[in-house]
C-alpha positions as CSV (number, residue, x, y, z in Angstrom):
1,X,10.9,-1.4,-3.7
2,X,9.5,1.8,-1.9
3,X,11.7,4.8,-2.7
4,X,12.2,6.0,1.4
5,X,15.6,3.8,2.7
6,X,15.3,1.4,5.4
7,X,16.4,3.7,7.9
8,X,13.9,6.3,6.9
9,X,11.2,3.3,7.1
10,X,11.7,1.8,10.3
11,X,14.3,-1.1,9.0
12,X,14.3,-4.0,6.0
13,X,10.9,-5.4,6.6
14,X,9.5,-2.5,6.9
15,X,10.0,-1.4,3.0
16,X,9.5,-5.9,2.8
17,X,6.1,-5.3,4.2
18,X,5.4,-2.1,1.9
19,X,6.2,-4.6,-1.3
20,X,3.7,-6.9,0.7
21,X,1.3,-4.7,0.4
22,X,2.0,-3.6,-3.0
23,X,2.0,-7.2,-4.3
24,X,-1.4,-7.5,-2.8
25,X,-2.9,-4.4,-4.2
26,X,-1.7,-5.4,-7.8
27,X,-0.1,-2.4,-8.2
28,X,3.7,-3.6,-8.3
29,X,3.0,-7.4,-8.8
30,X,4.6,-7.9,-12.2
31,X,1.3,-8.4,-13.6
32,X,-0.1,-4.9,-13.3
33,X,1.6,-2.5,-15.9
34,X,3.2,0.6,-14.2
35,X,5.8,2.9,-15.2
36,X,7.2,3.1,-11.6
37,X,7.2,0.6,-9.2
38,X,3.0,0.9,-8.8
39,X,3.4,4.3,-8.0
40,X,1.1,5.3,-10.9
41,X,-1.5,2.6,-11.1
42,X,-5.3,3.8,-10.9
43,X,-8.0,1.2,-9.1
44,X,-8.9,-0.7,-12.2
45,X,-5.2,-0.6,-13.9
46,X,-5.1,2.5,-15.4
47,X,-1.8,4.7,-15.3
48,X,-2.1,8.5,-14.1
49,X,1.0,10.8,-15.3
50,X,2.0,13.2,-12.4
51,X,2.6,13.4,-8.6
52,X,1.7,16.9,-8.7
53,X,-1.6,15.5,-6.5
54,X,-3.4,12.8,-6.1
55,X,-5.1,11.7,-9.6
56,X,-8.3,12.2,-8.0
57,X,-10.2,10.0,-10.8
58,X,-13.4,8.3,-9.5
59,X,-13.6,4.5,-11.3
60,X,-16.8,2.7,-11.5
61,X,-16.3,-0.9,-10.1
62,X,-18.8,-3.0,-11.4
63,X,-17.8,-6.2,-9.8
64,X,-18.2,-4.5,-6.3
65,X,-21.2,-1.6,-7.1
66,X,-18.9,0.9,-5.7
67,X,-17.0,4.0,-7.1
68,X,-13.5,4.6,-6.0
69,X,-10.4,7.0,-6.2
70,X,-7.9,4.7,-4.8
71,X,-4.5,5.3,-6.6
72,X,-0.8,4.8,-5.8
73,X,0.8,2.0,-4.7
74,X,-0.7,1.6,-2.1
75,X,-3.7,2.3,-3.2
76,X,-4.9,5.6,-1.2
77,X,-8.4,7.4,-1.6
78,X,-8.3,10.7,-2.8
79,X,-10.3,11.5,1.4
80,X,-7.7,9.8,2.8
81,X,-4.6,11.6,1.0
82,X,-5.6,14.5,2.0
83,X,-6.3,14.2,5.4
84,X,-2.6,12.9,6.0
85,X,-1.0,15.7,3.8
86,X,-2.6,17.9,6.2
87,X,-1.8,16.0,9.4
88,X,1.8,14.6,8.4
89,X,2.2,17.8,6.7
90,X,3.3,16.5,3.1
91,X,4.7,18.7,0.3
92,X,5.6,17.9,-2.8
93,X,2.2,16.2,-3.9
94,X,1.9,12.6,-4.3
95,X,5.1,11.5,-4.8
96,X,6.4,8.5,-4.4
97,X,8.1,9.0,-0.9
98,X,4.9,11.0,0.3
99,X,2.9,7.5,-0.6
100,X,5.4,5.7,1.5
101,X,4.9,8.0,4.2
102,X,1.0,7.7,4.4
103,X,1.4,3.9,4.0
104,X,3.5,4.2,6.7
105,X,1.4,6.3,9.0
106,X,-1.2,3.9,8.6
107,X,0.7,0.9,9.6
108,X,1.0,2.5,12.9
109,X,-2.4,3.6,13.3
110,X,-2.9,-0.5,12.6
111,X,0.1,-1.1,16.1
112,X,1.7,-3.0,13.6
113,X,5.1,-1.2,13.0
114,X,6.8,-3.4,16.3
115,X,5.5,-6.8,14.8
116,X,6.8,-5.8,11.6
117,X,10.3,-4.8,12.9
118,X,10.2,-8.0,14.8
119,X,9.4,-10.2,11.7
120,X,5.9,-10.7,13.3
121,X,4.0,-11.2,9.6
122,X,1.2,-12.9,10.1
123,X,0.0,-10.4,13.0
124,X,0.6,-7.3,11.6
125,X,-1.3,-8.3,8.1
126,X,-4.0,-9.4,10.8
127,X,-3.6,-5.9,12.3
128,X,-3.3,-3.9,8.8
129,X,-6.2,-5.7,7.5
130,X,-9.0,-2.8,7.9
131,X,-6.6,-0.6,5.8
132,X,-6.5,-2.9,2.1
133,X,-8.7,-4.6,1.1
134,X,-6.6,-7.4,-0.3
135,X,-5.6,-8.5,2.9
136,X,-7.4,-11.5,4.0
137,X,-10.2,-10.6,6.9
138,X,-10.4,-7.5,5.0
139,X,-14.1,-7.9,4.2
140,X,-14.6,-5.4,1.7
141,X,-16.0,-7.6,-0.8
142,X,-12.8,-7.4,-2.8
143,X,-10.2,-10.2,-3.9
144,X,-8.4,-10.8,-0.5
145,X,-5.0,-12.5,-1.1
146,X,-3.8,-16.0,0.6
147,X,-1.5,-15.8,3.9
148,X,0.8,-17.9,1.9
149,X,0.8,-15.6,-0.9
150,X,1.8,-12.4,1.1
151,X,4.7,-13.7,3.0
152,X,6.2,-15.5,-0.1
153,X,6.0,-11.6,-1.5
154,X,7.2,-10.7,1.6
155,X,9.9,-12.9,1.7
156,X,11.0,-12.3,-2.2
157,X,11.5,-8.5,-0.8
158,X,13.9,-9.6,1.9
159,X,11.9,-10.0,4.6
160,X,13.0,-11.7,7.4
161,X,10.5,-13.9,9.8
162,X,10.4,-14.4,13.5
């Protein structure tokens, strides 16, 4: 469940949509083990202590030939966090909320906050899909989840379809 309220998230499917994406990640999927909702998973299923800052920990991916720093829940490069804690102006390090926030921020950058709000599923994950890479279409060479899949997690969260 993402730690901002509905109202501070744009309404129910909104924070739906974030465990959507956190299902897909495998960073809150009952699987992956995490301390706090996925808030503290590492790519590769590590656990960082701390939202002090990003964890900033560069992981080796051999399946995909590729380092990364992705971390959080939703899992956000180390680049990436801190271009929006300097543009959304953030404090308080990578918290929980401020993960929220930059998930959020990048679902509108995507134009798919209104389809979200309006139960639109299939269009926004379309829409979001540049952002994870476990969204199908994402193309990143990476496990991309089924349709299907997402929207059951979707609607286990309480989201609601058009």
């Amino acid at each position: 469940m993402p730690r901002l309220s509905p109202t501070a998230a744009g309404g129910a499917n909104v924070c739906a949509f974030l465990d959507l994406i956190a299902w897909g990640e495998g960073t809150d999927n009952g699987i992956q083990p995490t301390r706090d909702d996925g808030y503290d998973v590492i790519v590769g299923g590590a656990l960082f202590d701390g939202y002090a800052d990003h964890p900033r920990r560069s992981v080796w991916l051999p399946a995909l030939g590729i380092w990364s720093t992705a971390a959080g829940r939703y899992q956000i490069l180390s680049r990436y966090w801190d271009h929006y804690r300097a543009s959304l102006g953030l404090a308080g390090g990578f918290t929980p909320e401020n993960q929220d926030r930059v998930a959020l921020q990048l679902i509108r950058e995507c134009r798919a906050l209104g389809d979200i709000q309006s139960g639109r599923i299939e269009q926004a994950i379309h829409k979001c899909r540049s952002r994870w890479a476990s969204l199908p279409g994402a193309g990143y060479g990476q496990h991309e989840q089924q349709v299907g899949s997402l929207l059951a997690a979707y609607a286990r969260a309480g989201g609601v379809l058009a």
